[in-house]
C-alpha positions, 0 to 999 in steps of 0.5 A: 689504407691511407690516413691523414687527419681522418680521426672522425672517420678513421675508428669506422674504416677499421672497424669495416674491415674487422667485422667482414666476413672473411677473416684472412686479412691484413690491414696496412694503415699508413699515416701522413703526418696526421696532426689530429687524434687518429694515432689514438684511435689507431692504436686501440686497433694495434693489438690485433695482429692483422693490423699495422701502423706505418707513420710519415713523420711528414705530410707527403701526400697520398700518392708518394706516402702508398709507395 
């Protein structure tokens, strides 16, 4: 899943994914140097092992950033 500046949305994506109903899952969430408050609300979704943050210190854009 891609992210930048979602934060408004961000909490609702992730929760989409936990609570289908299949459970064999994982969930790459890559940043683009977001500068809103999705790195928090990202993080409380961390300590599920399924889930993994990997951030760009930088704004590169959706396409080279999922590369």
């Amino acid at each position: 899943m891609s992210n930048y500046n979602n934060g408004q949305y961000i909490k609702e994506a992730i929760e989409s994914v936990i609570h289908q109903t299949f459970s064999n899952w994982e969930l790459l969430i890559i940043d683009d140097g977001s500068t809103d408050d999705s790195i928090a609300q990202i993080s409380e979704f961390l300590k599920d092992i399924r889930i993994s943050l990997i951030r760009n210190p930088v704004n590169r854009g959706k396409v080279p950033s999922l590369i």
